[in-house]
Structure formats: structure tokens, C-alpha cells
C-alpha positions, 0 to 999 in steps of 0.5 A: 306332977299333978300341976301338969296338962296332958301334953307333959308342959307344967302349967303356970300358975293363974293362967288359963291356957286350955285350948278346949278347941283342941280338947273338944276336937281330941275327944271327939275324934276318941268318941268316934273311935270308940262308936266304930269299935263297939258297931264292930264288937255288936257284929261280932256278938251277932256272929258268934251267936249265928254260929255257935248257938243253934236255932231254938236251943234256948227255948226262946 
């Protein structure tokens, strides 16, 4: 099992069969995903500290 790539097909023995155009592309397409995930947690964070934390209540 270690000997198999991420798409489940064994990979052969001496061969170098990595399509890192399609791993590049994966990746990228993650990182992307992840940037609009954590832009939307950061606006989340700023909302909730707008509503539930009242002005000057923390001395700052």
C-alpha cells in the first residue's frame, strides 16, 4: 500500500510517472480554497467580536 500514489494505482518500480503538472494544479486549486476559507473565518472573527464584545470593555 505504501507503494501506491494518491489516485490508488500501484506505481511501478523505477518508473517516474508523476504528472507534477496535475499535482501543481491540485494544489494550487487547495491553497485557493483554503485562502477563501480562512478570508471568511477572519470576517466571522470581526463579526462576532462586533457583537458580542462591547466598546471599551476590555480597557483597550
Amino acid at each position: 500500500m505504501a507503494d501506491e500514489q494518491e489516485n490508488g494505482k500501484p506505481e511501478e518500480e523505477g518508473s517516474d510517472t508523476t504528472d507534477w503538472k496535475a499535482m501543481a494544479r491540485k494544489w494550487e486549486v487547495r491553497s485557493k480554497e483554503n485562502a477563501d476559507k480562512a478570508r471568511a473565518y477572519d470576517e466571522l472573527q470581526v463579526e462576532w467580536w462586533d457583537v458580542f464584545v462591547p466598546p471599551f470593555s476590555c480597557g483597550l
